[in-house]
C-alpha positions in Angstrom: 126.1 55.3 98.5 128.4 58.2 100.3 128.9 60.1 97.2 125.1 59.8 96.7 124.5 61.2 100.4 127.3 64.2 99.4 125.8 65.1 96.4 122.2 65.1 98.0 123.5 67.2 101.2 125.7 69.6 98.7 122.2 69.9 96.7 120.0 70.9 99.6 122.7 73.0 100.8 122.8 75.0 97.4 118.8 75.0 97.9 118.8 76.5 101.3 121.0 79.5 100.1 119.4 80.1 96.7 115.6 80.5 99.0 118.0 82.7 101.7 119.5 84.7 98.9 116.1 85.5 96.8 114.2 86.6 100.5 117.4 88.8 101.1 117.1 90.4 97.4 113.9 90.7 97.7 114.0 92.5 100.8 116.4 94.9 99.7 114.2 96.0 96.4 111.6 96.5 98.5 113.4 98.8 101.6 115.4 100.7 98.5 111.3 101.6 97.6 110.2 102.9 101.0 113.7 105.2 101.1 112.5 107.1 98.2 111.3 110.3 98.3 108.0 110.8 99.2 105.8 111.6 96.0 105.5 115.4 94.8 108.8 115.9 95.8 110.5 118.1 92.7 113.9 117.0 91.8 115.1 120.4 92.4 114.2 119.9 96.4 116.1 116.6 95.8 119.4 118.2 94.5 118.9 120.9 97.4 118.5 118.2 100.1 121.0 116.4 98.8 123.9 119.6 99.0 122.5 120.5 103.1 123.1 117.0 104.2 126.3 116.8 102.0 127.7 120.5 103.2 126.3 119.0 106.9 128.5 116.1 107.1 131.7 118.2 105.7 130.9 120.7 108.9 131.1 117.9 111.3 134.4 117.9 113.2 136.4 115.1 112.7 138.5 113.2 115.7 141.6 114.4 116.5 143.0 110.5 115.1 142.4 111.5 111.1 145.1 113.8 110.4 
């Protein structure tokens, strides 16, 4: 009867994270969908946008710790 109980808690347990698991997948396909650029964007504007933020974050100073 206590190994039935285990198995039966171990079960709902492996439930529980598969319906977590989905609703977090599922929620990051559709977040990676809103961050895309916006339609009519040209690829080229892309690649271009891409390089300013890029050459932006190499401009930043860095803390004096990262030497």
């Amino acid at each position: 009867m206590r190994t039935i109980f285990g198995v039966l808690g171990l079960l709902v347990v492996v439930a529980v994270v598969g319906v977590l698991v989905k609703k977090q997948l599922g929620a990051a396909t559709g977040s990676a969908a809103a961050l895309s650029a916006p339609a009519g964007t040209a690829p080229m504007q892309q690649v271009q946008q891409v390089q300013r933020a890029v050459e932006a974050a190499v401009q930043q100073a860095r803390p004096d710790g990262s030497r």
